[in-house]
BAFI-3210 file (N, C-alpha, C; in Angstrom, 3 decimals, decimal comma, padded with zeros to 6 digits):
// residues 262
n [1|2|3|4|5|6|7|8|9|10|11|12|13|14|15|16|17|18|19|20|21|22|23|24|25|26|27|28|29|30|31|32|33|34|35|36|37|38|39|40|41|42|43|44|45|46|47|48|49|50|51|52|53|54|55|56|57|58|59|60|61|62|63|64|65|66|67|68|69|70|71|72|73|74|75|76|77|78|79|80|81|82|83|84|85|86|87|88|89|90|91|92|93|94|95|96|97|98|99|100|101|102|103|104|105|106|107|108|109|110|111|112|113|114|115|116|117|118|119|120|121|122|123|124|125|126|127|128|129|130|131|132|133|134|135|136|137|138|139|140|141|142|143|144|145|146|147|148|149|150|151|152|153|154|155|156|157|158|159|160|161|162|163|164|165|166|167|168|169|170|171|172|173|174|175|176|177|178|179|180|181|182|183|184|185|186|187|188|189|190|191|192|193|194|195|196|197|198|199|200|201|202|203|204|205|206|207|208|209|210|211|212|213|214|215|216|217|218|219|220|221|222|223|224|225|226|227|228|229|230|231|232|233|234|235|236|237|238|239|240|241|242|243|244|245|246|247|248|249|250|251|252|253|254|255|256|257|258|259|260|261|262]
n.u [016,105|014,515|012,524|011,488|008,976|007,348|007,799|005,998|005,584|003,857|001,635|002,614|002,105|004,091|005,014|003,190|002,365|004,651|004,368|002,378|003,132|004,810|006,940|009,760|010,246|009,336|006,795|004,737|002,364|002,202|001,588|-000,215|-002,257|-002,416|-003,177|-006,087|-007,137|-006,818|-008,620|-010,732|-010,914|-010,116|-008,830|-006,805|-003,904|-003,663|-004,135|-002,137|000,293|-000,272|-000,046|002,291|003,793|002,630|003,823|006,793|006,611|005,797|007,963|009,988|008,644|008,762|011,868|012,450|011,497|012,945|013,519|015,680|015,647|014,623|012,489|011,411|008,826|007,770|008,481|008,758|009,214|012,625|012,032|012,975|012,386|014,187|013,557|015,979|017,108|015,423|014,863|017,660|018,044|017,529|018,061|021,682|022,704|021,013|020,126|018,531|016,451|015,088|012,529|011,124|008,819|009,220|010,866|011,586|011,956|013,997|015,973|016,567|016,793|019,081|020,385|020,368|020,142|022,122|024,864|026,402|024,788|022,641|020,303|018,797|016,777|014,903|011,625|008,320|005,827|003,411|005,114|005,888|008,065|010,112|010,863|011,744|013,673|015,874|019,108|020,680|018,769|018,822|021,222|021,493|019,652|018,797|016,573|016,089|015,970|014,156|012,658|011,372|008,522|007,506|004,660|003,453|000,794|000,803|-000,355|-003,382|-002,358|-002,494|-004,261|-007,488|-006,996|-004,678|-004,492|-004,054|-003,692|-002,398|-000,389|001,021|000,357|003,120|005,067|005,209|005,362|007,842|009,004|010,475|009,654|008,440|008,549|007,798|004,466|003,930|001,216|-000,681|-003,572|-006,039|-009,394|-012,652|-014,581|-014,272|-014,405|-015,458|-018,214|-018,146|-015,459|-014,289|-014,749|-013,614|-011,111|-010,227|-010,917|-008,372|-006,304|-006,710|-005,315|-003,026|-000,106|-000,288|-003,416|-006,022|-006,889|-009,457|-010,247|-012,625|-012,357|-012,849|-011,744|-009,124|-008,343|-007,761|-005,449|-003,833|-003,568|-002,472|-000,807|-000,224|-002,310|-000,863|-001,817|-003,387|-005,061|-006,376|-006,980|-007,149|-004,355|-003,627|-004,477|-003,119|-000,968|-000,363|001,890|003,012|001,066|000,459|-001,944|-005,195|-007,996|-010,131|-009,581|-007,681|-009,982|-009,321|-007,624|-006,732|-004,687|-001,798|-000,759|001,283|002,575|004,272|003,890|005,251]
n.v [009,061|010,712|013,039|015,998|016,284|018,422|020,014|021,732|021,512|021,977|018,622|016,362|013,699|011,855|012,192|011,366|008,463|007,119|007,150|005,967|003,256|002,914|004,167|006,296|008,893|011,396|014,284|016,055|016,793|015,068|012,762|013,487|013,225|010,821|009,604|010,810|009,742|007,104|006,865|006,996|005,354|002,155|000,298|001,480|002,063|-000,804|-001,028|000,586|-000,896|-002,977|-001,864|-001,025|-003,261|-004,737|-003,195|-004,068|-006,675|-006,426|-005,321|-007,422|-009,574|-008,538|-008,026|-010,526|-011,599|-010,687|-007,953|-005,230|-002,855|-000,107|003,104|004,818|006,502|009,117|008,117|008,458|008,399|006,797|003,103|000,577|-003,004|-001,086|-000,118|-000,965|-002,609|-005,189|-005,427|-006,378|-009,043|-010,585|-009,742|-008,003|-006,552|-004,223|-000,931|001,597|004,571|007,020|008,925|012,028|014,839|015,754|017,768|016,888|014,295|013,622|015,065|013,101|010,819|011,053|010,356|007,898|006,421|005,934|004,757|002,636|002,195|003,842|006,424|009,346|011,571|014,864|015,543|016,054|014,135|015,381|016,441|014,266|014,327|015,608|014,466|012,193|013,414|014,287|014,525|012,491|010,140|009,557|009,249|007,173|004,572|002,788|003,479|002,159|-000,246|-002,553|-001,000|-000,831|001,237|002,576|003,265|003,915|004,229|007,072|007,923|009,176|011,703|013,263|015,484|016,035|018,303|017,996|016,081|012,589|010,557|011,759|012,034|009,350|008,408|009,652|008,596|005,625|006,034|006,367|004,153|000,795|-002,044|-004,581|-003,713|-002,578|-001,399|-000,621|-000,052|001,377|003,208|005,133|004,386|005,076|003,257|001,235|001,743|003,083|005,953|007,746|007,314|008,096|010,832|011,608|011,236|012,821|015,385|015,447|015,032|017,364|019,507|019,240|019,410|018,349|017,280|014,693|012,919|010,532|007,553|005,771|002,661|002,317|004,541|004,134|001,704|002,912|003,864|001,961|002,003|001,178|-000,990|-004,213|-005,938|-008,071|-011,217|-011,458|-009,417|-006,064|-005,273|-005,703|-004,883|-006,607|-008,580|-008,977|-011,526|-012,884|-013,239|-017,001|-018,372|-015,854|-014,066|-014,927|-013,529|-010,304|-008,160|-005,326|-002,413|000,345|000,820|000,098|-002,212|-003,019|-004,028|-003,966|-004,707|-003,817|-004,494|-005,608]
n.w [035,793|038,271|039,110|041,687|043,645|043,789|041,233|040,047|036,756|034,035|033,011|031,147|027,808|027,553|030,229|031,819|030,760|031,461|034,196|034,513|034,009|035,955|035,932|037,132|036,113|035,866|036,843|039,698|038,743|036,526|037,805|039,267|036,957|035,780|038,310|038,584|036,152|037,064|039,138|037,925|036,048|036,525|034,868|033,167|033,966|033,622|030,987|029,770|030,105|028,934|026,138|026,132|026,210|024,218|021,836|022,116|021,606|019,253|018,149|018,564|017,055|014,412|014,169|014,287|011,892|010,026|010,304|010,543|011,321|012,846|013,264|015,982|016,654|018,189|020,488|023,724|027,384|028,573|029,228|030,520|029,391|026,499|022,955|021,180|022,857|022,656|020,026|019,208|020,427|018,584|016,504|016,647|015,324|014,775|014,456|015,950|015,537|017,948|018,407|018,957|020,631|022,860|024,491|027,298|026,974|024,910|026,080|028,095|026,524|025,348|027,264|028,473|025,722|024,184|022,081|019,631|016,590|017,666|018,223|019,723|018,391|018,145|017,188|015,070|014,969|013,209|010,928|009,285|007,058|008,078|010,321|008,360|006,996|008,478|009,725|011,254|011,467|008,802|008,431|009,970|009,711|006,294|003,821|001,432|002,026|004,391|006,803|010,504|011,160|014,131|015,710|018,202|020,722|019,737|017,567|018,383|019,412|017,362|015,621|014,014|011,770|011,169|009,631|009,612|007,628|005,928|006,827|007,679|004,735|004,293|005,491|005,143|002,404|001,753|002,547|001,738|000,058|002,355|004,223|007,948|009,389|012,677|015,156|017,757|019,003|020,775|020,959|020,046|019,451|021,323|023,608|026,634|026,080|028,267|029,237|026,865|027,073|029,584|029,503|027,597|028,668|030,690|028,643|027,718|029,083|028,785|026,971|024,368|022,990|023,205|020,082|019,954|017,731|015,347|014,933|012,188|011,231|012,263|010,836|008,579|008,383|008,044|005,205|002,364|003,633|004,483|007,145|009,594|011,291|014,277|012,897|013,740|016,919|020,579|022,282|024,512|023,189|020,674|019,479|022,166|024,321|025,576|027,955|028,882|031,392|031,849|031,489|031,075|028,119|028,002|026,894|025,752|023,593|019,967|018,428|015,919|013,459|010,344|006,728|004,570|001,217|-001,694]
ca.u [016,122|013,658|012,299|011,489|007,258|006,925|008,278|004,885|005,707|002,633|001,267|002,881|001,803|004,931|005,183|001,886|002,514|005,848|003,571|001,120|003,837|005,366|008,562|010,178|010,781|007,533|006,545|003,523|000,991|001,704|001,491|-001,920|-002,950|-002,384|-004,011|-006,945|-007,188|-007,255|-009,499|-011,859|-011,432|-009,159|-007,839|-006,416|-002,783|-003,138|-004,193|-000,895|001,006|-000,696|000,265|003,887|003,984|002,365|004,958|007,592|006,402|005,656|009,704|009,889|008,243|009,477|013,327|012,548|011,188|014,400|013,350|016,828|016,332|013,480|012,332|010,470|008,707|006,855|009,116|008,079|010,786|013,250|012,236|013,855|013,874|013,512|012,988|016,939|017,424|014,652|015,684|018,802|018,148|017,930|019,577|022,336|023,149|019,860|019,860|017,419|016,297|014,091|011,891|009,859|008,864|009,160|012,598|012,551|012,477|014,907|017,123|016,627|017,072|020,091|021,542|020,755|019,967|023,162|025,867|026,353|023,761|021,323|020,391|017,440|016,389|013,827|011,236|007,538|005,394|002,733|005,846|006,780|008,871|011,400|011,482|012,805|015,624|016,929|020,676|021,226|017,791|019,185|022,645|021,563|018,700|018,643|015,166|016,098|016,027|012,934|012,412|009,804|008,243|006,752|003,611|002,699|000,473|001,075|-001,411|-004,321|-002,205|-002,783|-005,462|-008,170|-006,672|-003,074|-004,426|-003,213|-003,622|-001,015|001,408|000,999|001,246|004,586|006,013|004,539|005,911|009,863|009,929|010,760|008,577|009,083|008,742|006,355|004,176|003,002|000,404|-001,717|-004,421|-007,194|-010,288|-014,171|-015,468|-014,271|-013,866|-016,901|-018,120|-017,722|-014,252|-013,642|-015,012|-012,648|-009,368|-010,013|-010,723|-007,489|-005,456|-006,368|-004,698|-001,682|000,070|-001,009|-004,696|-006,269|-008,403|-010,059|-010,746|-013,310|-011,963|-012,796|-010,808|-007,785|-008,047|-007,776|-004,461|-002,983|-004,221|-001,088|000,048|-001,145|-002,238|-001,122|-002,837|-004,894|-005,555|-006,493|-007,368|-006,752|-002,646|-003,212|-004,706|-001,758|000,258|000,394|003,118|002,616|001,078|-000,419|-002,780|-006,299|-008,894|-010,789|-008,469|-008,015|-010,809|-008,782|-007,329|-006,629|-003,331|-002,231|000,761|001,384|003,693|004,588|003,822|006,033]
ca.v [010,400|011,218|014,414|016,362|016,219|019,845|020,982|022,858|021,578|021,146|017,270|016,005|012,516|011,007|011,403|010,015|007,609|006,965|006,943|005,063|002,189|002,561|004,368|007,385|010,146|012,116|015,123|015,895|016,972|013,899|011,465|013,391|013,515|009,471|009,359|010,921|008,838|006,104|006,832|007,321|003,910|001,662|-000,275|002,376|001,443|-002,157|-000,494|001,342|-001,440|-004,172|-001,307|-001,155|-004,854|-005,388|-002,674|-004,900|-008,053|-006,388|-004,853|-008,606|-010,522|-007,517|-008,118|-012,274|-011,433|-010,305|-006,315|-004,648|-001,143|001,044|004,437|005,286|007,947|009,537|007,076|008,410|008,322|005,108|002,425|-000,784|-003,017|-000,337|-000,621|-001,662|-004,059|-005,603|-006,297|-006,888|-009,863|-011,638|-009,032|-007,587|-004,895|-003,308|000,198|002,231|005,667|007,211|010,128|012,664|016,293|016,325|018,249|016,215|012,927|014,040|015,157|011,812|009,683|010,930|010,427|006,924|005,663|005,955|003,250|002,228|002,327|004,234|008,228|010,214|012,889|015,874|015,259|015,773|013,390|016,325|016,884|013,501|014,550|016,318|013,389|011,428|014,227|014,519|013,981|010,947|008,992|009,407|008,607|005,553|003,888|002,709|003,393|001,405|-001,674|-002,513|-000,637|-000,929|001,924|002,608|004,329|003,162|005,542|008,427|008,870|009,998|013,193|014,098|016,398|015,932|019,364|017,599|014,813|011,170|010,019|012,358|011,590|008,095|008,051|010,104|007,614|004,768|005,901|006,669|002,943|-000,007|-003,280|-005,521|-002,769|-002,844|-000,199|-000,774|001,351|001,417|004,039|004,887|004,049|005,572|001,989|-000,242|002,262|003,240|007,252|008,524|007,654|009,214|012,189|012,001|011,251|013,819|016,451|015,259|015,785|018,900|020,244|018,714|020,320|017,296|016,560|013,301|012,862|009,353|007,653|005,066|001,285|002,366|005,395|003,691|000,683|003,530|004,321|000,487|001,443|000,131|-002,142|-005,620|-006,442|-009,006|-011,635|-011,291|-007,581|-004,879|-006,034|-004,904|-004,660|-007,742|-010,134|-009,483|-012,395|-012,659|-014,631|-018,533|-018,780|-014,924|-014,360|-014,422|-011,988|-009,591|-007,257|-003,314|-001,935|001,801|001,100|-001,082|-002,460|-003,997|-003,952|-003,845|-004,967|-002,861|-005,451|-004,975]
ca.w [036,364|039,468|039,251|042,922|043,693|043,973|040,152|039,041|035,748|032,759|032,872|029,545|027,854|027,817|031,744|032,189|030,672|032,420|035,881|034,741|033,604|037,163|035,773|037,874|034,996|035,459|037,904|040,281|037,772|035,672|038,452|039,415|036,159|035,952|039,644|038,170|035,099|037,320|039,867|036,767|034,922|037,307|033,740|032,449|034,141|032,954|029,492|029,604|030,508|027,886|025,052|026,226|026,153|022,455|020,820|022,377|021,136|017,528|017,644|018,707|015,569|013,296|013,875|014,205|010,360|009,712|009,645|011,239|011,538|013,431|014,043|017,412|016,569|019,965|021,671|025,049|027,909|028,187|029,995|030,219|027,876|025,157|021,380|020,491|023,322|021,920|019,125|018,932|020,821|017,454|015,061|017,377|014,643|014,570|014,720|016,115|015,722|018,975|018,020|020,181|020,386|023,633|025,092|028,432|026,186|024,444|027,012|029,020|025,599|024,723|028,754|028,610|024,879|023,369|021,408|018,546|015,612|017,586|018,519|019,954|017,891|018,213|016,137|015,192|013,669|012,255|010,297|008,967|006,043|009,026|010,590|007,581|006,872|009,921|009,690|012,098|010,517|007,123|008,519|010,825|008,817|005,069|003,551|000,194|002,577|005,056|007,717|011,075|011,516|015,568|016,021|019,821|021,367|019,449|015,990|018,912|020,008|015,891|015,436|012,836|011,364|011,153|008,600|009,724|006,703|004,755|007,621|007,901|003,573|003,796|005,886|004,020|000,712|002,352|002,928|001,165|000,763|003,657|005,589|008,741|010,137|013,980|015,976|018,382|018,730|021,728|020,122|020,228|019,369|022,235|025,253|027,086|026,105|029,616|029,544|026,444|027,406|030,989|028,912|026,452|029,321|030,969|028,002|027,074|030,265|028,505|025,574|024,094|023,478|022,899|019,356|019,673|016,416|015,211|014,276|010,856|011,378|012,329|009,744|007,253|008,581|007,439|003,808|002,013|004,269|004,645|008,320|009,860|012,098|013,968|012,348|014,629|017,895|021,612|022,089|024,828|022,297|019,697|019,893|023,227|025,028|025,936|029,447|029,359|032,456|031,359|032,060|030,445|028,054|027,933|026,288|025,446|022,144|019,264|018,011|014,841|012,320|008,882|006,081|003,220|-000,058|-003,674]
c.u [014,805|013,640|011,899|009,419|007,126|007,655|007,507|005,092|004,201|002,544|002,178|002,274|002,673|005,448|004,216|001,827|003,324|004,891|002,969|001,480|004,883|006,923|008,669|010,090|009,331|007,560|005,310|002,421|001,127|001,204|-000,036|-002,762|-003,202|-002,985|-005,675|-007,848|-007,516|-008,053|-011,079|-012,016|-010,019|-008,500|-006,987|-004,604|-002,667|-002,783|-002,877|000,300|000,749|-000,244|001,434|004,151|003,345|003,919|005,949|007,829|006,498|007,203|009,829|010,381|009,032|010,821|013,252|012,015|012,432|014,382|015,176|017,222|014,832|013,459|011,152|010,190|007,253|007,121|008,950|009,440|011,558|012,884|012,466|012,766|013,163|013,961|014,534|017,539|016,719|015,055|016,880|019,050|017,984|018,387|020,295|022,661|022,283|020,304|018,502|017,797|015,255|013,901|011,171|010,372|008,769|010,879|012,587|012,798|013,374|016,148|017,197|017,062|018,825|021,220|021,678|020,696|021,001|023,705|025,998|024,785|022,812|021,774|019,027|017,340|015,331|013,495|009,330|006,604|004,303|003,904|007,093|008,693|010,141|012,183|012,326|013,702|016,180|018,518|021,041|020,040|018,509|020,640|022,623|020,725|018,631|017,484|014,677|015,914|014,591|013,742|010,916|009,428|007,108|006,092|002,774|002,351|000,646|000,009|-002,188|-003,893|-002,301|-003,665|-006,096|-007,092|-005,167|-003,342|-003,593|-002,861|-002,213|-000,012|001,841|001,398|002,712|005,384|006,168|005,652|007,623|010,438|009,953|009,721|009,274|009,102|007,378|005,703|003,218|002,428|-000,458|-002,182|-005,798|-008,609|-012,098|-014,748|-015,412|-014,106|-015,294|-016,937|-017,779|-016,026|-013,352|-013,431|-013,667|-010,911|-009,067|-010,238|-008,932|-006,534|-004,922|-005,749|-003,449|-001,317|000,173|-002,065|-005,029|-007,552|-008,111|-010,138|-011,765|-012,381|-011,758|-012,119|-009,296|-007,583|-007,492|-006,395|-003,284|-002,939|-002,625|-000,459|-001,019|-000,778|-001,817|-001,942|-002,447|-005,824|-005,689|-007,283|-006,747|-005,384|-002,742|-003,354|-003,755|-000,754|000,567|001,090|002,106|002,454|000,661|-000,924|-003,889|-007,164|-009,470|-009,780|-008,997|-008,795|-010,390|-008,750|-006,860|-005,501|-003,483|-000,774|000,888|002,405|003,361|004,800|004,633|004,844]
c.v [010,640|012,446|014,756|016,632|016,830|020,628|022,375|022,760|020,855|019,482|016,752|014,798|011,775|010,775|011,074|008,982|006,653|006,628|005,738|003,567|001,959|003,310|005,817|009,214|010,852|013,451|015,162|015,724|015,585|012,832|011,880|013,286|011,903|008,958|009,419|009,882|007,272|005,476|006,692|005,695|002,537|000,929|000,351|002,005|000,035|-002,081|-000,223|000,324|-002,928|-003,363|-001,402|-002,302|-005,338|-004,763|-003,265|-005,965|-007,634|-006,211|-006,641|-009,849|-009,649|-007,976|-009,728|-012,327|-011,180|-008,563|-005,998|-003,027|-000,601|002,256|004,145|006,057|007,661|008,160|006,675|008,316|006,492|004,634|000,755|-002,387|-001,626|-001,196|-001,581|-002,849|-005,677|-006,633|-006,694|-008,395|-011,111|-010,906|-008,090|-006,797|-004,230|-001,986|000,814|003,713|006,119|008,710|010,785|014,131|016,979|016,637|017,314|014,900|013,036|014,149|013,452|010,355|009,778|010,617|008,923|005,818|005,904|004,946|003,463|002,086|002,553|005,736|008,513|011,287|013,479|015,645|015,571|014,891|013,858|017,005|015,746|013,466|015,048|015,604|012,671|011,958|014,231|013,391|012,513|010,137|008,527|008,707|006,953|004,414|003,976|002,074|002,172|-000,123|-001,795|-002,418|-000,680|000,651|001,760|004,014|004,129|004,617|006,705|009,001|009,548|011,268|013,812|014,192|015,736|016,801|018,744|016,282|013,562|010,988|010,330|012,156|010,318|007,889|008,690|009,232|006,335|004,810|006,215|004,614|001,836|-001,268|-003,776|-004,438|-002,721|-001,262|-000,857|000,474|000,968|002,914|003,549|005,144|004,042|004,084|001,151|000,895|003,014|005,128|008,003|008,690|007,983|010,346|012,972|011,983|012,547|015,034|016,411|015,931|016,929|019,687|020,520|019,882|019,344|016,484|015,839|013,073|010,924|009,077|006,461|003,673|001,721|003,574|005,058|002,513|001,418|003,798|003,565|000,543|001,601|-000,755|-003,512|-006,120|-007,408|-009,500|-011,589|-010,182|-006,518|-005,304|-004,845|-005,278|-005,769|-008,710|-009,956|-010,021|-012,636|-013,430|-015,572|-018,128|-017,249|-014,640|-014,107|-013,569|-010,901|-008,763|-006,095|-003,234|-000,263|001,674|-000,137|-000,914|-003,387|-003,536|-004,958|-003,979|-004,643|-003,912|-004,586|-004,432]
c.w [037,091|039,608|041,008|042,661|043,641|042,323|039,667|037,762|035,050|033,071|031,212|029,446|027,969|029,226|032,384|032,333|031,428|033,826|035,626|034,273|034,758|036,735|036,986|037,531|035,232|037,246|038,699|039,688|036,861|036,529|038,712|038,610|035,638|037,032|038,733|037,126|035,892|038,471|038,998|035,982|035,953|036,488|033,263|032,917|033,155|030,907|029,005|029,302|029,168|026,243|024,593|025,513|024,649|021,800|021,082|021,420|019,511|017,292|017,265|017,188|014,259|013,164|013,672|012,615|009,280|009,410|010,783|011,423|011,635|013,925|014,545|017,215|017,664|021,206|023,154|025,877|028,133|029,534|030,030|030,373|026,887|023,587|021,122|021,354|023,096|020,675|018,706|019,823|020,011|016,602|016,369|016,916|014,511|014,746|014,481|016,211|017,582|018,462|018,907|020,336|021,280|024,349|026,186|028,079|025,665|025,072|027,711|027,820|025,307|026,304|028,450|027,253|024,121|022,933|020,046|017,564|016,162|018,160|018,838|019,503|018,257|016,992|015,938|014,377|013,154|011,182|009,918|007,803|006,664|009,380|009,555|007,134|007,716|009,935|010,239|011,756|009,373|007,561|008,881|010,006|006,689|004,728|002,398|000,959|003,713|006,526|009,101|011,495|012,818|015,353|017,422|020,576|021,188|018,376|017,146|019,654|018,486|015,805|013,818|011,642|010,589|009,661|008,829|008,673|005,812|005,772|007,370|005,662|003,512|004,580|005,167|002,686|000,895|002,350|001,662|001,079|001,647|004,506|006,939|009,278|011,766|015,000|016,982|019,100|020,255|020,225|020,834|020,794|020,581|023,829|025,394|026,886|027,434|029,878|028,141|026,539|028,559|030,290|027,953|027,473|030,277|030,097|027,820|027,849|029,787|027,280|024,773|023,592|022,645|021,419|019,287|018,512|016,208|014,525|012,780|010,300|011,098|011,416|008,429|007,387|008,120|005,878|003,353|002,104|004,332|005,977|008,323|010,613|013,252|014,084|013,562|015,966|019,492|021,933|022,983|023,723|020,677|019,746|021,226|023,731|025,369|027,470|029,576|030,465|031,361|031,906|030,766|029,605|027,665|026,598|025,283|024,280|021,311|018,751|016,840|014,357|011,408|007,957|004,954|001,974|-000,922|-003,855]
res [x|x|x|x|x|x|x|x|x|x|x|x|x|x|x|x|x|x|x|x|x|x|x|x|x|x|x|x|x|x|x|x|x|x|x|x|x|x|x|x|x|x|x|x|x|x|x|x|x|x|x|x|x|x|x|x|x|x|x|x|x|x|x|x|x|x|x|x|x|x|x|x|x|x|x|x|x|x|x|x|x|x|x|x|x|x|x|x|x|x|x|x|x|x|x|x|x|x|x|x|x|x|x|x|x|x|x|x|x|x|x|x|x|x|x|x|x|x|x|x|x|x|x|x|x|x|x|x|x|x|x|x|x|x|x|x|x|x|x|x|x|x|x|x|x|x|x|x|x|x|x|x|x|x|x|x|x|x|x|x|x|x|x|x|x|x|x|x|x|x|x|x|x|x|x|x|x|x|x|x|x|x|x|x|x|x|x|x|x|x|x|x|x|x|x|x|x|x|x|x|x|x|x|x|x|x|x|x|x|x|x|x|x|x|x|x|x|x|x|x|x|x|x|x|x|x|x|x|x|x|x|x|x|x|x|x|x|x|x|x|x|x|x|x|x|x|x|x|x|x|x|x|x|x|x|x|x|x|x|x|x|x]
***
């Protein structure tokens, strides 16, 4: 869905993002607000685009583990491949949930993410416990069995005030062992202060805004889970495909994912 250049609609992050991953779904203010962003740090696309491309790869290894059932929560809008084509390219029954608190995700998930064992719900994740009632989660996903839980690009729109921690344990404790948790998070430690400062004035425009966190911030967020290798790192250098390009990688934020031990 191609919005018209002239809407006057708010910047959101999920059609930022959308711009800044080359998709269509997004309006003026997001595309300028992704212009901006990348007149300011010219990685910041590739950043976008190396984040996409880990949570992929983690759905990826997750369903090749044998996990068969994920919620997207702050899913963002669809762009192809998404989370269940993904995986179902080695479990073909997967079902996926897609989560997000934003109405035009929402509206746009449910136009084109439909089928069998999956649904886009309204959802927020400062209000995990909603998320895991919500009729079509509880209907589509069985918790008693391992589940992946997706956190791509979403803990840094949660406020100090909001407590990661108690979100991130109420999801945590819903699941089963064998269950995975994947995230990636913009991060104080590896991104230069100037362009925290410029992302976090960006945001706040948004209804949206951006809290950074420290490495040792976001390690705290795995406590339960047992990283895998090679632990928390920048979303190119997790796993990355055979034959990669090399080059320097995005500095923004760190990626990693986690498996829920007996």
């Amino acid at each position: 869905m191609t919005e018209a250049p002239d809407d006057g609609h708010q910047a959101s992050a999920a059609r930022i993002y959308n711009a800044l991953l080359g998709g269509d779904t997004n309006f003026a203010a997001d595309r300028a607000a992704a212009a901006l962003l990348e007149s300011k740090y010219p990685t910041v696309r590739q950043a976008a685009v190396a984040n996409r491309a880990f949570g992929l790869r983690a759905v990826r290894h997750a369903a090749e583990a044998g996990v068969d059932q994920f919620l997207d929560i702050g899913c963002g809008l669809p762009l192809a491949p998404n989370t269940h084509e993904v995986a179902r390219r080695s479990r073909p029954a997967a079902r996926v949930v897609y989560v997000d608190n934003d109405p035009h995700v929402i509206a746009n998930g449910n136009e084109s993410l439909r089928g069998e064992g999956m649904a886009t719900v309204p959802g927020d994740l400062r209000d995990p416990a909603a998320v895991l009632d919500h009729p079509q989660v509880r209907d589509l996903l069985d918790f008693g069995r391992p589940v992946a839980i997706l956190a791509v690009a979403v803990m840094h729109f949660i406020g100090r005030d909001d407590d990661p921690l108690r979100i991130v344990a109420t999801l945590r404790d819903a699941c089963a062992p064998g269950s995975w948790f994947v995230l990636t998070h913009a991060c104080t430690d590896t991104m230069p202060a100037d362009e925290v400062t410029t992302g976090t004035s960006v945001y706040r425009r948004t209804a949206t805004p951006v809290t950074a966190r420290t490495r040792q911030e976001i390690e705290k967020l795995f406590t339960g889970f047992e990283l895998l290798p090679p632990g928390l790192v920048s979303p190119a250098l997790w796993r990355p495909e055979p034959g990669a390009a090399d080059g320097p990688a995005p500095t923004e934020s760190l990626a990693g994912a986690g498996v829920l031990a007996p």
